[in-house]
C-alpha positions as CSV (number, residue, x, y, z in Angstrom):
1,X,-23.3,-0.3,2.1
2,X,-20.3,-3.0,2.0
3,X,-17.5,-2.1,-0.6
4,X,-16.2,-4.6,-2.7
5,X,-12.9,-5.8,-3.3
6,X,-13.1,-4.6,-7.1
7,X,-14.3,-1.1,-5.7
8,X,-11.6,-0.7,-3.2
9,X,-8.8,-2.2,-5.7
10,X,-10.3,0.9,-8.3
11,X,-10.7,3.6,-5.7
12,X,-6.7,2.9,-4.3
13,X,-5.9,3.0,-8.1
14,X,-7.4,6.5,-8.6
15,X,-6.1,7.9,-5.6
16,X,-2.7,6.9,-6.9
17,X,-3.3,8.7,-10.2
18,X,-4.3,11.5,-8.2
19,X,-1.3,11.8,-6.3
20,X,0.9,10.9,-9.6
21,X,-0.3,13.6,-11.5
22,X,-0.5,15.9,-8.2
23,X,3.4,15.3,-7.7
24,X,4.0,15.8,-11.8
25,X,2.3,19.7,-11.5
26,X,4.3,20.0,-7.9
27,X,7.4,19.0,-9.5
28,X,6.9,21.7,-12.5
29,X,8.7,25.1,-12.4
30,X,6.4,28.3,-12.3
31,X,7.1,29.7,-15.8
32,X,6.2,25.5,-17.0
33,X,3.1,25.5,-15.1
34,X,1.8,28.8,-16.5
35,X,3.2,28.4,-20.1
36,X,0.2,29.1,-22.7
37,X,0.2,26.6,-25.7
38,X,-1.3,26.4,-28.8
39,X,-3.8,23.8,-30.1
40,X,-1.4,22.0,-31.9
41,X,1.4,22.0,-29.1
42,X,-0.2,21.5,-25.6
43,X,1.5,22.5,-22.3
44,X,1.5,21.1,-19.0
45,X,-1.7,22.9,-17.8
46,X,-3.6,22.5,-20.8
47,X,-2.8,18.5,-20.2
48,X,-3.9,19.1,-16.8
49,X,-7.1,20.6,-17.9
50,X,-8.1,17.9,-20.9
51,X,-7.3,15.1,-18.2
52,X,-9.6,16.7,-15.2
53,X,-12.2,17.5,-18.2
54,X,-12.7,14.0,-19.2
55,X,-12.1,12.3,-15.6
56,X,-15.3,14.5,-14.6
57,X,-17.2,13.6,-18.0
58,X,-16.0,9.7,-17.0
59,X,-17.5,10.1,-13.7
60,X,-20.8,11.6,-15.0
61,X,-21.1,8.6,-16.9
62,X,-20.4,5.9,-14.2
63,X,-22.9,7.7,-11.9
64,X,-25.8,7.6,-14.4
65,X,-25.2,4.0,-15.4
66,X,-24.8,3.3,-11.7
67,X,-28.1,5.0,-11.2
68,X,-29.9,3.0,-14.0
69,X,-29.5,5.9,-16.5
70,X,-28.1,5.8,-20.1
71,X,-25.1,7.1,-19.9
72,X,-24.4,10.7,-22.0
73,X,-22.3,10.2,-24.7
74,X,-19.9,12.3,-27.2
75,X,-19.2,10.8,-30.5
76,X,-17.2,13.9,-31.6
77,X,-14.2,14.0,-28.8
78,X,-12.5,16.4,-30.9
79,X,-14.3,19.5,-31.5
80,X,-14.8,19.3,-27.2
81,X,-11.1,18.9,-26.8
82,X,-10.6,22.3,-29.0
83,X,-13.4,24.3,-26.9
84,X,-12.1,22.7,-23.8
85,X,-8.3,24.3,-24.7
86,X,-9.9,27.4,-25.1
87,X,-12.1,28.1,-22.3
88,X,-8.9,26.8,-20.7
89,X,-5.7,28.5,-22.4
90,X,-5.9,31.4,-20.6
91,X,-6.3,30.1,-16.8
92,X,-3.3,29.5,-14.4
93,X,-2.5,26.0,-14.1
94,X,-3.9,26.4,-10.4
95,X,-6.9,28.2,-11.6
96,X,-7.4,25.2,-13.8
97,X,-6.7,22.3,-11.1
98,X,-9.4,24.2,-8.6
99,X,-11.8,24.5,-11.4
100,X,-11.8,20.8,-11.6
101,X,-15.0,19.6,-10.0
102,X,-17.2,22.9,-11.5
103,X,-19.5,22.4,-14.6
104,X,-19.1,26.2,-15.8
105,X,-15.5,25.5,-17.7
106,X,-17.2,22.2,-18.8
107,X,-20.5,23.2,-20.0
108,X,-18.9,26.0,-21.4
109,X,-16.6,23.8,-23.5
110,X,-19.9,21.6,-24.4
111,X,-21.7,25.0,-25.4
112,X,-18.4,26.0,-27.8
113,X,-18.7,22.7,-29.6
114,X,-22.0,22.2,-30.0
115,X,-23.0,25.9,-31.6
């Protein structure tokens, strides 16, 4: 299947994010990277962990409506950002960038806000 020009142009966009964001953790000292917030004051993981949470809930989204599907959506962003910080707080920031890519922290988050 033939890319197009849009899809490449989007694709080199997100690979530049990636390494953006990648180089903002790297450039982080240790006791920065593994400093627990709070909900009301967020560190640099738990920014790293909201931003891979809804980058993965984006994709979901383009997938299904790529496959024809209606995409999922949350009306209530908040009470899943809250969850999300919690199942979250806790981790490493590594912890949190390899978990990236796993539904458990994510449905787990989902699970918190819903119930």
């Amino acid at each position: 299947m033939e890319t197009s020009p849009l899809k490449a142009r989007l694709r080199s966009l997100l690979d530049l994010a990636r390494e953006r964001q990648l180089a903002q953790v790297a450039g982080l000292s240790p006791s920065e990277r593994d400093a627990t917030g709070t909900l009301e004051r967020w560190t640099a993981k738990d920014h790293l962990a909201h931003t891979i949470f809804w980058k993965e809930y984006m994709s979901e989204r383009l997938a299904a409506a790529e496959r024809g599907e209606t995409p999922v959506l949350i009306p209530d962003f908040q009470p899943i950002n809250e969850a999300n910080f919690h199942v979250n707080r806790d981790r490493a920031a590594g912890a949190a960038r390899r978990a990236g890519g796993r539904r458990s922290g994510r449905s787990r988050a989902l699970s918190l806000a819903q119930g």
